[in-house]
C-alpha positions, -999 to +999 in steps of 0.1 A: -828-176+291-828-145+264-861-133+257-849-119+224-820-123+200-808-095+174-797-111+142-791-087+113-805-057+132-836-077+135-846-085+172-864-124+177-886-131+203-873-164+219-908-170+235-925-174+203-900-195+188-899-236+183-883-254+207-854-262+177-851-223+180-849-223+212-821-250+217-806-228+189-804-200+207-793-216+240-765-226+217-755-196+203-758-180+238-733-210+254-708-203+226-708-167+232-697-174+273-672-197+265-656-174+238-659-147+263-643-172+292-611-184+264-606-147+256-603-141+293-581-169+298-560-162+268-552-131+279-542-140+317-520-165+305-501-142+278-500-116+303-484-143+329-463-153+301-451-117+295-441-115+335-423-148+332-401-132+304-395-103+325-384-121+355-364-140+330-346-106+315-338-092+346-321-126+362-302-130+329-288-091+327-280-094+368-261-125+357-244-110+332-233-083+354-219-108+381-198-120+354 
């Protein structure tokens, strides 16, 4: 676990806090990996996507050149 947390420039020591706090900040500190983890899957899949339309450009233009 954290031993502190920085909220508005004002670091918390999690040892001192309640055990509400504490589930509080296991919280906070959860929802920060799995924003990190979406983010990280958000951008493999638009850069996937991106390849996909690539692939997709180049098969339509050969196409169109084979008439």
């Amino acid at each position: 676990m954290v031993n502190t947390i920085t909220i508005d420039d004002a670091e918390h020591d999690v040892e001192t806090m309640t055990e509400e706090q504490k589930n509080l900040v296991n919280i906070i500190h959860t929802n920060k990996t799995t924003a990190n983890l979406l983010n990280h899957q958000l951008q493999c899949v638009t850069a996937i996507g991106s390849v996909k339309v690539e692939e997709l450009r180049q098969l339509l233009a050969s196409t169109e050149q084979d008439g």
